[in-house]
PDB file of N, CA, C and O in Angstrom:
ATOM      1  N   UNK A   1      64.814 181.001 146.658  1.00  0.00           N
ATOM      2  CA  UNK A   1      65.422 181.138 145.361  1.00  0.00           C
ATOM      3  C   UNK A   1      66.935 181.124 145.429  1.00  0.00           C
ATOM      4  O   UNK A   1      67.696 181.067 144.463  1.00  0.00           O
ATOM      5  N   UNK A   2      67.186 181.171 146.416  1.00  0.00           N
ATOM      6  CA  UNK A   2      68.770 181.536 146.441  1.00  0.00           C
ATOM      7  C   UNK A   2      69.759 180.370 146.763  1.00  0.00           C
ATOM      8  O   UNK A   2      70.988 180.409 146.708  1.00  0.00           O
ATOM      9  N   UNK A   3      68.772 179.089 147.188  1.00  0.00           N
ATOM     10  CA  UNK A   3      69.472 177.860 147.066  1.00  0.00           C
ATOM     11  C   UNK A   3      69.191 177.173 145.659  1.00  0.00           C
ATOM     12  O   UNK A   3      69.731 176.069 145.588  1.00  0.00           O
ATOM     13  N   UNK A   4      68.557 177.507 144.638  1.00  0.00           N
ATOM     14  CA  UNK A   4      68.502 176.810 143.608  1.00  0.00           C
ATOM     15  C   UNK A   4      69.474 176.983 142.624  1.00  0.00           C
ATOM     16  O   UNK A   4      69.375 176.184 141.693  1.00  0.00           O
ATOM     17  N   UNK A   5      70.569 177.955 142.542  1.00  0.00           N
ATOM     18  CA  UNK A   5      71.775 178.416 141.867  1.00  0.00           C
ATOM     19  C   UNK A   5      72.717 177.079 143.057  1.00  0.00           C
ATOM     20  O   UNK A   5      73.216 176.164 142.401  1.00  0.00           O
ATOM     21  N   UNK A   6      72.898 176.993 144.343  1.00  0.00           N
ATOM     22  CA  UNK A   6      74.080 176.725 144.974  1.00  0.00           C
ATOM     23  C   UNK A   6      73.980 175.024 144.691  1.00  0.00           C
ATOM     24  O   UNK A   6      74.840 174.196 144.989  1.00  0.00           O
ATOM     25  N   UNK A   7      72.504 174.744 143.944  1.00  0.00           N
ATOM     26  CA  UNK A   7      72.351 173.094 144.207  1.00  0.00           C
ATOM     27  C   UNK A   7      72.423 172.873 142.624  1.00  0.00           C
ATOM     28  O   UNK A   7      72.622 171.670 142.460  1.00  0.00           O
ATOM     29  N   UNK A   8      72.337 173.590 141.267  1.00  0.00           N
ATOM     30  CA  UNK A   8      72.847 173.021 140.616  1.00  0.00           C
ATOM     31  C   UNK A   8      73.931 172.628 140.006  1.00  0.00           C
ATOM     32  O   UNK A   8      73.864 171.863 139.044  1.00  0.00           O
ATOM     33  N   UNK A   9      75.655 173.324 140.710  1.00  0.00           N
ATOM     34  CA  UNK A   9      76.530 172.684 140.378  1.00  0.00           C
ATOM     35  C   UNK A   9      76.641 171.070 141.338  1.00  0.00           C
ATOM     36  O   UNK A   9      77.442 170.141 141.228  1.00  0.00           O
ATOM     37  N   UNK A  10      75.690 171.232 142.085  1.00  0.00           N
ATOM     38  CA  UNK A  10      75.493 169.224 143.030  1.00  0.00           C
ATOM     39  C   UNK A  10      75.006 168.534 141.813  1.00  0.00           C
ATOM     40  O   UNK A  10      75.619 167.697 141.150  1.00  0.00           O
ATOM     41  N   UNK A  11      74.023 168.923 141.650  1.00  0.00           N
ATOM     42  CA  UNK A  11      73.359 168.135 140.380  1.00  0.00           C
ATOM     43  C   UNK A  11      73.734 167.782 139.002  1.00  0.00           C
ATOM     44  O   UNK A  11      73.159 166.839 138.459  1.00  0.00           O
ATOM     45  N   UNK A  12      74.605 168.419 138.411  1.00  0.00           N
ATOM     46  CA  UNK A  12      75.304 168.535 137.708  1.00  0.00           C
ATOM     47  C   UNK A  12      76.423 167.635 137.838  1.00  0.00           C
ATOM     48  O   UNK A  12      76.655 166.748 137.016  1.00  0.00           O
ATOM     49  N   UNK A  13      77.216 167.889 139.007  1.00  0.00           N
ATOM     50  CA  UNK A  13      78.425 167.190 139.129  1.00  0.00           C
ATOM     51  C   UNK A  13      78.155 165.564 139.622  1.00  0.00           C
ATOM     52  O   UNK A  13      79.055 164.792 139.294  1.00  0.00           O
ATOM     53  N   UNK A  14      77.099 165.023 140.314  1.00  0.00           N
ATOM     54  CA  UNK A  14      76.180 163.977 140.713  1.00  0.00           C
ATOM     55  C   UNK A  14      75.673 163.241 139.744  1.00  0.00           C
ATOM     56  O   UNK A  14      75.719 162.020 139.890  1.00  0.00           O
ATOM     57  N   UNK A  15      74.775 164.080 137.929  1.00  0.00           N
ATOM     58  CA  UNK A  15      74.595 163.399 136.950  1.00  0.00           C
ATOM     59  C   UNK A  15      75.823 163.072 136.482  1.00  0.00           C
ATOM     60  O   UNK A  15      75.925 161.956 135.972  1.00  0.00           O
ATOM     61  N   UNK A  16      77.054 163.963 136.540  1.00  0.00           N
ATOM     62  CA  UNK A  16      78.469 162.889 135.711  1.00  0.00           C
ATOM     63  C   UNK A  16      79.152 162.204 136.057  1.00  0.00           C
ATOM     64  O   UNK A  16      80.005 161.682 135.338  1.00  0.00           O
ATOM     65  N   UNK A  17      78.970 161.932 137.535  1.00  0.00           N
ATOM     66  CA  UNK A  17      79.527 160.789 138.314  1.00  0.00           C
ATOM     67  C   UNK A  17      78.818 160.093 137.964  1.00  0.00           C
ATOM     68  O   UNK A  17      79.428 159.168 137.428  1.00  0.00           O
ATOM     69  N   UNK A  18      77.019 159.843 137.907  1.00  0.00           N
ATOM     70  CA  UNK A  18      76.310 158.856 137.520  1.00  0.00           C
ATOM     71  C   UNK A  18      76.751 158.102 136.647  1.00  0.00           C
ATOM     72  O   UNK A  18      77.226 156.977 136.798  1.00  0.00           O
ATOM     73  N   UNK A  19      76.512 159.110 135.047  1.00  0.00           N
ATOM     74  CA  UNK A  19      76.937 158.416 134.135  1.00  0.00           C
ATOM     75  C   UNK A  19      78.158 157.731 134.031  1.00  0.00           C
ATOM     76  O   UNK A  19      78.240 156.607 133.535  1.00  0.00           O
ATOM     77  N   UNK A  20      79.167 158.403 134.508  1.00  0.00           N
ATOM     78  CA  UNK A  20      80.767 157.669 134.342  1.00  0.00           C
ATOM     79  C   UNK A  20      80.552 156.225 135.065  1.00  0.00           C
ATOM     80  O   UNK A  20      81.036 155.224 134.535  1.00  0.00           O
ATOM     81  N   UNK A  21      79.845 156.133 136.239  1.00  0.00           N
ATOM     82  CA  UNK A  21      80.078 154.597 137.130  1.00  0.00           C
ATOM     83  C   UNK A  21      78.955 153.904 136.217  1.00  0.00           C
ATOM     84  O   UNK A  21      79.109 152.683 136.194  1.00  0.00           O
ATOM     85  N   UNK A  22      77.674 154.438 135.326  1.00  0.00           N
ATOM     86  CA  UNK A  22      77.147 153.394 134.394  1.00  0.00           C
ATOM     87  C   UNK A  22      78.136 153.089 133.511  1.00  0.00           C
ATOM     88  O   UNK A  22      78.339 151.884 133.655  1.00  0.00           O
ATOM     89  N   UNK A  23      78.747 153.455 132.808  1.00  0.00           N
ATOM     90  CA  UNK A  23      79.700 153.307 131.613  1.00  0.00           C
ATOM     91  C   UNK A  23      80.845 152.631 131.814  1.00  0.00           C
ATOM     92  O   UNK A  23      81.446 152.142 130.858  1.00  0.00           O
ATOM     93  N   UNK A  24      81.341 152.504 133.219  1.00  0.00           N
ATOM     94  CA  UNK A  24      82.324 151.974 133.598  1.00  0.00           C
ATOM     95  C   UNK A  24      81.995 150.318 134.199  1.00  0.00           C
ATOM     96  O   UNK A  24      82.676 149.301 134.332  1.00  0.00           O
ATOM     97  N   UNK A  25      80.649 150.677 134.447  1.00  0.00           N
ATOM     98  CA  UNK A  25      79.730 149.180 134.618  1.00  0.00           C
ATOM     99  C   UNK A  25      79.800 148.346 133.480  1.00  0.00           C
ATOM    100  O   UNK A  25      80.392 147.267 133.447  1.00  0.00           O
ATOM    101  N   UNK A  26      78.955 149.063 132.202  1.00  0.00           N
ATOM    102  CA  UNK A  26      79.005 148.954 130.697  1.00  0.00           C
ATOM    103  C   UNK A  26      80.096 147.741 130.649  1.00  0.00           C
ATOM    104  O   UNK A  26      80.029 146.513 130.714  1.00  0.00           O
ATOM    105  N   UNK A  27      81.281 148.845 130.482  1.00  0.00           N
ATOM    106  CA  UNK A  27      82.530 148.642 129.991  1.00  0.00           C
ATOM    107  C   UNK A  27      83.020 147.389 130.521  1.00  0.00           C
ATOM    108  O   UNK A  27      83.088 146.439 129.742  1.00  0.00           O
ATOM    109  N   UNK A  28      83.373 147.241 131.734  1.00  0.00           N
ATOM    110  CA  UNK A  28      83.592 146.317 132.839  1.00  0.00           C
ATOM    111  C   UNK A  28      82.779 144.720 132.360  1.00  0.00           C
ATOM    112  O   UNK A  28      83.447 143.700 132.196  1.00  0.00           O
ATOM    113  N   UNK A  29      81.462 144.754 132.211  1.00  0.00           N
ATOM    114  CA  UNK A  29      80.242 143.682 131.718  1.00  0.00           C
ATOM    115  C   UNK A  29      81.128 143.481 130.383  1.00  0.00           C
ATOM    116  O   UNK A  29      81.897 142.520 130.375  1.00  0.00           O
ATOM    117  N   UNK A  30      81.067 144.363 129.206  1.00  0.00           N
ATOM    118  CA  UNK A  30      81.333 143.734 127.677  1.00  0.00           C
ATOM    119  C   UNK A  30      82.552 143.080 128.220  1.00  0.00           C
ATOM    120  O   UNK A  30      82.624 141.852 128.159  1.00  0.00           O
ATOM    121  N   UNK A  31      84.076 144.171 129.050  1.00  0.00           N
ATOM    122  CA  UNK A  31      85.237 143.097 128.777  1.00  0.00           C
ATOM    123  C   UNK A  31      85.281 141.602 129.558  1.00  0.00           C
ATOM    124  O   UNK A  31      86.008 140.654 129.262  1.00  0.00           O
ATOM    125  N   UNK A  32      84.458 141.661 130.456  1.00  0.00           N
ATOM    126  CA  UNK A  32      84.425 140.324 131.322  1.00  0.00           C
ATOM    127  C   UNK A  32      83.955 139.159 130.419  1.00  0.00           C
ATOM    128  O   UNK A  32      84.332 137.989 130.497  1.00  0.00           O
ATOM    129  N   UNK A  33      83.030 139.708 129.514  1.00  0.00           N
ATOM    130  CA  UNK A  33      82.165 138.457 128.874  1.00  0.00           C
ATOM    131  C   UNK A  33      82.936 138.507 127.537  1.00  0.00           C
ATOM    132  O   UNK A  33      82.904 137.348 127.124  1.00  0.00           O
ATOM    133  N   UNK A  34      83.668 139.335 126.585  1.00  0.00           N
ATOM    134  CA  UNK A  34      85.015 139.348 126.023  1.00  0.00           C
ATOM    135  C   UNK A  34      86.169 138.453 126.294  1.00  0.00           C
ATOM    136  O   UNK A  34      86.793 137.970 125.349  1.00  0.00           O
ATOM    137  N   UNK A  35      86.559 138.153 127.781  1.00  0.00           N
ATOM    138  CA  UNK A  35      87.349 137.789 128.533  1.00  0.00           C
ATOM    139  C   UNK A  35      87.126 136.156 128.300  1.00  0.00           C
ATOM    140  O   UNK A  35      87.948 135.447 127.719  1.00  0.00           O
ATOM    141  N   UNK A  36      85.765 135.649 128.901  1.00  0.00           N
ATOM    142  CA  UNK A  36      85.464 135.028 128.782  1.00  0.00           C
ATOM    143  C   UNK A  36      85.111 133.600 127.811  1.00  0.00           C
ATOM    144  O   UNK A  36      85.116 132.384 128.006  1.00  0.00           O
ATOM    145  N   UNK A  37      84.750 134.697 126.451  1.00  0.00           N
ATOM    146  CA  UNK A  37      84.454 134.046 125.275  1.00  0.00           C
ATOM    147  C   UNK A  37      85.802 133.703 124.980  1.00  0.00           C
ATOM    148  O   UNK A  37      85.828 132.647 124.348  1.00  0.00           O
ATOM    149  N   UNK A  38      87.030 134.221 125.205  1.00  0.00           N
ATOM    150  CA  UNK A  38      88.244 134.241 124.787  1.00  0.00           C
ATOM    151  C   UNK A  38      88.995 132.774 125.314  1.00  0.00           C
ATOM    152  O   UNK A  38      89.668 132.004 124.629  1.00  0.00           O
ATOM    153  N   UNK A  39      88.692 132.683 126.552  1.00  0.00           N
ATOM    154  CA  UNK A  39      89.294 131.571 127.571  1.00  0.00           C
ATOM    155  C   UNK A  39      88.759 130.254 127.067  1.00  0.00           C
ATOM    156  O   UNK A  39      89.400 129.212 126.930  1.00  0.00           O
ATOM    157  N   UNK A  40      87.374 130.481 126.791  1.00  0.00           N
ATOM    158  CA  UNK A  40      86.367 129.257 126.105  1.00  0.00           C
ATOM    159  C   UNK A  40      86.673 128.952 124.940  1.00  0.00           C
ATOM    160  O   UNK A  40      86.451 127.770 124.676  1.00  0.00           O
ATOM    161  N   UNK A  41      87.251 129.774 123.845  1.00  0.00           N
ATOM    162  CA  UNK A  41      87.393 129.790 122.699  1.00  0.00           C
ATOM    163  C   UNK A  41      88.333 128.117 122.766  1.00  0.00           C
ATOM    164  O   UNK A  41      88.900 127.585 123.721  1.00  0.00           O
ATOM    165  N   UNK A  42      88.206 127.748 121.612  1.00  0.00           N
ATOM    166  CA  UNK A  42      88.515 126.225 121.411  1.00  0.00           C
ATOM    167  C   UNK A  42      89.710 126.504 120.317  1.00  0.00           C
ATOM    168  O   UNK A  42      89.329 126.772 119.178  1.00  0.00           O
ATOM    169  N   UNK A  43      90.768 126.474 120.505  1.00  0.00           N
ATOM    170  CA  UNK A  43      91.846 126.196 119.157  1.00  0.00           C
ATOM    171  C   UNK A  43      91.669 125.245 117.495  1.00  0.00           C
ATOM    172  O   UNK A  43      92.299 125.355 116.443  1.00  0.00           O
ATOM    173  N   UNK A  44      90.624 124.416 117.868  1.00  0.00           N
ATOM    174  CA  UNK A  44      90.149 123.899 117.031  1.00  0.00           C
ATOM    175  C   UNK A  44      89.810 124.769 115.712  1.00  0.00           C
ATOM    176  O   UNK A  44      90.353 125.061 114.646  1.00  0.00           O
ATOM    177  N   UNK A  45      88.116 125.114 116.672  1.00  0.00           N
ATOM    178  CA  UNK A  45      87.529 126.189 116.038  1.00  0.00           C
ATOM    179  C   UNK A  45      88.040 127.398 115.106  1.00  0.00           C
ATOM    180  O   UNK A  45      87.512 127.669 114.027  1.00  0.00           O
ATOM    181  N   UNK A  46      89.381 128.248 115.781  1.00  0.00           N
ATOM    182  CA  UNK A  46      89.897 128.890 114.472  1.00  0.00           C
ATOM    183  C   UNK A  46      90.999 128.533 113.197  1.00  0.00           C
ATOM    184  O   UNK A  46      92.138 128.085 113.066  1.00  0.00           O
ATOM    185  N   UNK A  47      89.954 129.004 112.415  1.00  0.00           N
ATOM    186  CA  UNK A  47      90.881 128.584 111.082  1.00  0.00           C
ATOM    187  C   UNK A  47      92.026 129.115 110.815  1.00  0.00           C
ATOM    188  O   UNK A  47      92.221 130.302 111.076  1.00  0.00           O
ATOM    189  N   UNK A  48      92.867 128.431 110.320  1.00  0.00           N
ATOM    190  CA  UNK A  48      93.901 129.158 110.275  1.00  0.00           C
ATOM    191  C   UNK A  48      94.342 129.286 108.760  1.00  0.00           C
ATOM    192  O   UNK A  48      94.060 128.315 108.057  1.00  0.00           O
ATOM    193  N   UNK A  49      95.133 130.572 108.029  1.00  0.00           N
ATOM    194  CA  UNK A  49      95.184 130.620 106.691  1.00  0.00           C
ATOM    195  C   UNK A  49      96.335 130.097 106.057  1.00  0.00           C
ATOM    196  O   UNK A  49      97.422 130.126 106.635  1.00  0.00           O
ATOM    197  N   UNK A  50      96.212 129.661 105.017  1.00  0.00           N
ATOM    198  CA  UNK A  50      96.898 128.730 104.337  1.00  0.00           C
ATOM    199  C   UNK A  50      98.089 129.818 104.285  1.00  0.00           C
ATOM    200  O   UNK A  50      97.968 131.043 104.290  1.00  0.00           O
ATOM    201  N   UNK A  51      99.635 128.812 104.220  1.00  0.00           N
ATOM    202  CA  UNK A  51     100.782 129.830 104.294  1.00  0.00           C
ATOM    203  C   UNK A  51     101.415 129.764 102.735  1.00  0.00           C
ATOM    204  O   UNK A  51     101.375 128.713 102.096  1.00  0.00           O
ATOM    205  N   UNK A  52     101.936 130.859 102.252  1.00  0.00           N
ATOM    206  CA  UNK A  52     102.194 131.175 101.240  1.00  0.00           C
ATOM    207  C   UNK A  52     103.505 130.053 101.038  1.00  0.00           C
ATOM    208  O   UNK A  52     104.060 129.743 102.092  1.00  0.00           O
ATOM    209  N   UNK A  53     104.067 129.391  99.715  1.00  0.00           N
ATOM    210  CA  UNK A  53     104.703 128.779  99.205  1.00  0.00           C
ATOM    211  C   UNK A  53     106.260 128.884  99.959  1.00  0.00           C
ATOM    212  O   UNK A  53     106.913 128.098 100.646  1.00  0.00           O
ATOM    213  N   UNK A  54     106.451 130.059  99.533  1.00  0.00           N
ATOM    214  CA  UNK A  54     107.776 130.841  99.748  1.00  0.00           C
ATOM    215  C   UNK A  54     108.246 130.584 101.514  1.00  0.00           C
ATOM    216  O   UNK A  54     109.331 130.263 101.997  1.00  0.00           O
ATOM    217  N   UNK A  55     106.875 130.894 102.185  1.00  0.00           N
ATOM    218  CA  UNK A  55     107.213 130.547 103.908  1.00  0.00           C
ATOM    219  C   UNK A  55     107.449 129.261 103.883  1.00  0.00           C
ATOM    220  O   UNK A  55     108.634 128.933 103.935  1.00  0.00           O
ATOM    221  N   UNK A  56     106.525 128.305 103.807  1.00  0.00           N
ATOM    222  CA  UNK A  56     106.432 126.788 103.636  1.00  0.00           C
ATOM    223  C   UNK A  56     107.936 126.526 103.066  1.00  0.00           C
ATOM    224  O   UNK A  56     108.283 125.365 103.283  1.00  0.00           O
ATOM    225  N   UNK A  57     108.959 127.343 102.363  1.00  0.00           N
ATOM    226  CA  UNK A  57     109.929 126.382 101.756  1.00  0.00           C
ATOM    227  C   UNK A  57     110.665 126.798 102.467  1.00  0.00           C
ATOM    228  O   UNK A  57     111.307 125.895 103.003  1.00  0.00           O
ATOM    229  N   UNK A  58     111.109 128.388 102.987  1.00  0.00           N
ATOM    230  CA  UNK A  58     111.737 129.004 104.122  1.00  0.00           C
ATOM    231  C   UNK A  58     111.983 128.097 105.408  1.00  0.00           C
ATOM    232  O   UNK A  58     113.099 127.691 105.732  1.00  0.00           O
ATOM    233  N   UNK A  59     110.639 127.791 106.198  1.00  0.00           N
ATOM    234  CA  UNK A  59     110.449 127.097 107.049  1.00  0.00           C
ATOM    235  C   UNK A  59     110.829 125.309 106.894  1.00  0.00           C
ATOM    236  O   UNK A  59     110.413 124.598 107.809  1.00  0.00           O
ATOM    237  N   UNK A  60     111.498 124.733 105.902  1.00  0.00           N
ATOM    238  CA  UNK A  60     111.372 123.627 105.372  1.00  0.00           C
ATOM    239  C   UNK A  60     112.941 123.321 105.568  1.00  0.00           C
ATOM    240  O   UNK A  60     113.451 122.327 106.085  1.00  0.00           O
ATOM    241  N   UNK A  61     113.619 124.555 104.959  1.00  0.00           N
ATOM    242  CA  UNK A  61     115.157 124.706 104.936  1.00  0.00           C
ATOM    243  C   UNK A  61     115.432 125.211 106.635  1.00  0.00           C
ATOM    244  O   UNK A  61     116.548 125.023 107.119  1.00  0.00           O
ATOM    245  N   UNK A  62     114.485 125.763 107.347  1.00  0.00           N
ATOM    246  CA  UNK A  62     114.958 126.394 108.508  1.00  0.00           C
ATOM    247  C   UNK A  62     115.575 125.274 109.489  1.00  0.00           C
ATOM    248  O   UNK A  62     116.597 125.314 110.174  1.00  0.00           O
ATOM    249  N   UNK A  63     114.611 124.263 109.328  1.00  0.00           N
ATOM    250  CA  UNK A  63     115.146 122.842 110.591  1.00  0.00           C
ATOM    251  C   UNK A  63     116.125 122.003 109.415  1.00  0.00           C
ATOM    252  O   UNK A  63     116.509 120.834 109.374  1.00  0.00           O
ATOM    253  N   UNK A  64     116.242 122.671 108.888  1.00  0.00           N
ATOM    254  CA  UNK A  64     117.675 121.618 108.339  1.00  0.00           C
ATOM    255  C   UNK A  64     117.410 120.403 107.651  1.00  0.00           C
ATOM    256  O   UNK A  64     118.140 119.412 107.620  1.00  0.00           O
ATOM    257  N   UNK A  65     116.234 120.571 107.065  1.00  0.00           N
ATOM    258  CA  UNK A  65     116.252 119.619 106.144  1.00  0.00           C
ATOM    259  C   UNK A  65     117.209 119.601 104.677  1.00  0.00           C
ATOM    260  O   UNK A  65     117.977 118.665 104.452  1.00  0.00           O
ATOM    261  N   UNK A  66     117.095 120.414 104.012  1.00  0.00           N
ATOM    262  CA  UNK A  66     117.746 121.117 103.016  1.00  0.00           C
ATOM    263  C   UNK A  66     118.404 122.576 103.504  1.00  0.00           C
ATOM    264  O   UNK A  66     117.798 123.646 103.556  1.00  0.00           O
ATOM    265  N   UNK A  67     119.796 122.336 103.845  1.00  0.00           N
ATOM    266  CA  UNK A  67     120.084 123.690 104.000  1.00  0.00           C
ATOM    267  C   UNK A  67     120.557 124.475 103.417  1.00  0.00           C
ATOM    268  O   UNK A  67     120.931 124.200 102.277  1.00  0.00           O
ATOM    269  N   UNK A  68     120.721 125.613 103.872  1.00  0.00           N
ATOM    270  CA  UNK A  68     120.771 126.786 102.578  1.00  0.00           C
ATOM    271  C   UNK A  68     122.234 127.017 102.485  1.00  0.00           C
ATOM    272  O   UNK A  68     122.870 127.365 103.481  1.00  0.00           O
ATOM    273  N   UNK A  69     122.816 126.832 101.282  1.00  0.00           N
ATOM    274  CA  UNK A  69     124.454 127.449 101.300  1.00  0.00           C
ATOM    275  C   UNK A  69     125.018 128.227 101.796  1.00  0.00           C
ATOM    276  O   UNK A  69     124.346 129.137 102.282  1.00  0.00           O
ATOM    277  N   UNK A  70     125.978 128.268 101.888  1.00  0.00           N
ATOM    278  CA  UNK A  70     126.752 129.610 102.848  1.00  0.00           C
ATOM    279  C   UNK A  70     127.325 130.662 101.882  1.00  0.00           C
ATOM    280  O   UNK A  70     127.253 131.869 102.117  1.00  0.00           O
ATOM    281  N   UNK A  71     127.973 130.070 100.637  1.00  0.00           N
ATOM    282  CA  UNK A  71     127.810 131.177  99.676  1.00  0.00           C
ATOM    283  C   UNK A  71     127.191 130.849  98.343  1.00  0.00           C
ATOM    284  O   UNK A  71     127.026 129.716  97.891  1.00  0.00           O
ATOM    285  N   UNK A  72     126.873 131.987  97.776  1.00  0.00           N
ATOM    286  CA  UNK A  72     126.145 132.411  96.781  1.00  0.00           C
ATOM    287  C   UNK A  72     126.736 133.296  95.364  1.00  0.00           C
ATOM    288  O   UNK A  72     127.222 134.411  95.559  1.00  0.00           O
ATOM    289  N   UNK A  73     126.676 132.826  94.169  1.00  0.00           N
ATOM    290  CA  UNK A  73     127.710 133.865  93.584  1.00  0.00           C
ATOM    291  C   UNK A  73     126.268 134.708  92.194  1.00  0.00           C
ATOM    292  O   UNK A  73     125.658 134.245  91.230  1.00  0.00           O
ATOM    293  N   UNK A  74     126.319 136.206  92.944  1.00  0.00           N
ATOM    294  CA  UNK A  74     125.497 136.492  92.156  1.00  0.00           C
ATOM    295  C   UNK A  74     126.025 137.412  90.936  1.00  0.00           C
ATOM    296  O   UNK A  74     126.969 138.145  91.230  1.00  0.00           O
ATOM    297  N   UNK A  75     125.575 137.473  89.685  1.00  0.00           N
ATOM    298  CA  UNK A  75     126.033 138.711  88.773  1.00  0.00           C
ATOM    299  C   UNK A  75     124.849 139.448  88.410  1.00  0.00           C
ATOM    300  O   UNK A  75     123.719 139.020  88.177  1.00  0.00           O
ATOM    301  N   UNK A  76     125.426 140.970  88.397  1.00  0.00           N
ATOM    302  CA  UNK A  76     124.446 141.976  87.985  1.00  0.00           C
ATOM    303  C   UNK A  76     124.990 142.861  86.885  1.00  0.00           C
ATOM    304  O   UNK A  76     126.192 143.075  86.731  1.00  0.00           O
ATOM    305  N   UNK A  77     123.746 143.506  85.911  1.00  0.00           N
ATOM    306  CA  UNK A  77     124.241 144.211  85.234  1.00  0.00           C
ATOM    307  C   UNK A  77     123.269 145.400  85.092  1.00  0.00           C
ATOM    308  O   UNK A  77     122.055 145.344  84.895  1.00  0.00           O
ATOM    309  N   UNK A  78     124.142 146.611  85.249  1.00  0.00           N
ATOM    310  CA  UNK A  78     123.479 147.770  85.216  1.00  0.00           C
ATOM    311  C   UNK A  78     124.140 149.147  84.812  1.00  0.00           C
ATOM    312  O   UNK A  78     125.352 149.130  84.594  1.00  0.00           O
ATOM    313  N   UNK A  79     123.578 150.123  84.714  1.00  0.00           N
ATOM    314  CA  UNK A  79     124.339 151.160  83.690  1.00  0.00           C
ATOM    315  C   UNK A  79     123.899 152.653  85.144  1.00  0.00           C
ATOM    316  O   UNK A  79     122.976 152.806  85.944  1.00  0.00           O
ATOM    317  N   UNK A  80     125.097 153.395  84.814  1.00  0.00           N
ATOM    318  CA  UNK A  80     124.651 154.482  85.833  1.00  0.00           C
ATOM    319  C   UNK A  80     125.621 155.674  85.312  1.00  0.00           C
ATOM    320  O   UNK A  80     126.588 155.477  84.576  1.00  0.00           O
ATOM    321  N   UNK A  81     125.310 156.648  85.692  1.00  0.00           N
ATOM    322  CA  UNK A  81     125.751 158.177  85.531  1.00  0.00           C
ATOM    323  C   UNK A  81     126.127 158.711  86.732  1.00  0.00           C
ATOM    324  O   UNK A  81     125.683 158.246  87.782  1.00  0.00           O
ATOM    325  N   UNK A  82     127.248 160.063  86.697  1.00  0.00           N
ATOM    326  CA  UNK A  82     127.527 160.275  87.942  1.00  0.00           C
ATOM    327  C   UNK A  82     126.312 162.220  88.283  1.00  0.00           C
ATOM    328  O   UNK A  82     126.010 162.788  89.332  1.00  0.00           O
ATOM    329  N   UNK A  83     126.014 162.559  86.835  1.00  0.00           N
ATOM    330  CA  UNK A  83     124.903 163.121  87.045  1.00  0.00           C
ATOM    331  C   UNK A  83     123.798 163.627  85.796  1.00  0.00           C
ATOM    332  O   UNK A  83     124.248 163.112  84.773  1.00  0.00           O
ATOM    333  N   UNK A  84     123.036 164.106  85.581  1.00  0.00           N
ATOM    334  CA  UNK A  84     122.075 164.244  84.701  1.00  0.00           C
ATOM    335  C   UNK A  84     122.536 164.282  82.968  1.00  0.00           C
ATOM    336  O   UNK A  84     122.018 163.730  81.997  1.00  0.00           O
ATOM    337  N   UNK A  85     123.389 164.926  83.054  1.00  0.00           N
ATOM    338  CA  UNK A  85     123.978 166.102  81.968  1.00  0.00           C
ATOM    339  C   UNK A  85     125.051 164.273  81.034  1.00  0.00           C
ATOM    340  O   UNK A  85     124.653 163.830  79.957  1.00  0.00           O
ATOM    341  N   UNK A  86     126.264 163.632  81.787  1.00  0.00           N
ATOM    342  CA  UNK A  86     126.951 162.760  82.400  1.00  0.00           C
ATOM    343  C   UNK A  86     126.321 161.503  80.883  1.00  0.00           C
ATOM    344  O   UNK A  86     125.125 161.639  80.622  1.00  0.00           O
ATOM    345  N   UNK A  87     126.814 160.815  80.335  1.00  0.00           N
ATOM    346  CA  UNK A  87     126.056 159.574  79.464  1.00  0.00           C
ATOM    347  C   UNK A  87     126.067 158.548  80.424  1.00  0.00           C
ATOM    348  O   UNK A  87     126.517 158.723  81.556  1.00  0.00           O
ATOM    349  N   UNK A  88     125.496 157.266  79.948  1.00  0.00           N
ATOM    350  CA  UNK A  88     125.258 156.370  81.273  1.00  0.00           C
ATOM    351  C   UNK A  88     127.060 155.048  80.789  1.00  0.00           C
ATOM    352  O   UNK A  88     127.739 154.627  79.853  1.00  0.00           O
ATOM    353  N   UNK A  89     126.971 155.029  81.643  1.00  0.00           N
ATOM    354  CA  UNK A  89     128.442 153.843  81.776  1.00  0.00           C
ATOM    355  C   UNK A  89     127.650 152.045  82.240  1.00  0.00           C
ATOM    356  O   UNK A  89     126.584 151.950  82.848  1.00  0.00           O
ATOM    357  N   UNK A  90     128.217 151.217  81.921  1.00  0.00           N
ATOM    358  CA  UNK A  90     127.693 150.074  82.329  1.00  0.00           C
ATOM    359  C   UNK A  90     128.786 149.833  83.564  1.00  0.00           C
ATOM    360  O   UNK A  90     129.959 150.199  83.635  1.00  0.00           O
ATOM    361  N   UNK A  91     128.192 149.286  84.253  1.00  0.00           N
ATOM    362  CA  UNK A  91     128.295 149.094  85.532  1.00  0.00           C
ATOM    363  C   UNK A  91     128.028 147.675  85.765  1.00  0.00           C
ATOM    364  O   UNK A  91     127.024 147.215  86.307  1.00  0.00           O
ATOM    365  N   UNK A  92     129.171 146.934  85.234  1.00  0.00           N
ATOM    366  CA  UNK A  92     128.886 144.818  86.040  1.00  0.00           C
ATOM    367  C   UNK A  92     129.583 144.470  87.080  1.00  0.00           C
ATOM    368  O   UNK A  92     130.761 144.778  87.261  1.00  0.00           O
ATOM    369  N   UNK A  93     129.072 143.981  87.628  1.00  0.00           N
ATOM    370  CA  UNK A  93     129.373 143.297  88.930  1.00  0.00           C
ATOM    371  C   UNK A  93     128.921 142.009  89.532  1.00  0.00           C
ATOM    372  O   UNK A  93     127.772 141.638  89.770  1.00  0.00           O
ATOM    373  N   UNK A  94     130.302 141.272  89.771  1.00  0.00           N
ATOM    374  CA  UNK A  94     130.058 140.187  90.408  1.00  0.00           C
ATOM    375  C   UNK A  94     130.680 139.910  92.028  1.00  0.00           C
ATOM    376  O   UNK A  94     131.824 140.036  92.465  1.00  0.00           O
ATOM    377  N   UNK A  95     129.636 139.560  92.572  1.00  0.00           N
ATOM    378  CA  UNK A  95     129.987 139.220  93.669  1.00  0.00           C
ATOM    379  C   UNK A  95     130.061 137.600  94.430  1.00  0.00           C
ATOM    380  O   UNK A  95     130.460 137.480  95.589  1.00  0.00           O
TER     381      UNK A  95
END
């Protein structure tokens, strides 16, 4: 009786080595064949999503077909206070 206390921390520590080197087997198998499907994968095959307008015209001006000005003259108009209490002031600006 007195070896059956000293042999189950063996057994114990023996089932979680088990499991860890199955799981690490597991693991090892999915990423290899992951790996795999990846290398095989054909460029063809994925679709790719249509690009929004705005990129397409971005990208259009980027190689210099149409290029983009160097300056720009914008005007704004807006009203602001310096705090709650304060009425609002208009505030234009051109830059």
């Amino acid at each position: 009786m007195r070896s059956g206390p000293k042999v189950l921390p063996l057994v114990g520590a023996g089932s979680l080595l088990l499991a860890h080197l199955l799981t690490a087997a597991a693991f090892r198998r999915r990423l290899e064949a992951m790996i795999a499907r990846l290398e095989h994968a054909s460029v063809a095959k994925q679709a790719t999503p249509p690009v929004p307008a705005i990129i397409q015209s971005f990208a259009r001006r980027a190689v210099c077909e149409n290029p983009v000005p160097n300056t720009v003259w914008l005007s704004q108009r807006g009203e602001m206070r310096a705090n709650l209490r304060d009425p609002w002031r208009p505030l234009p600006r051109n830059r």
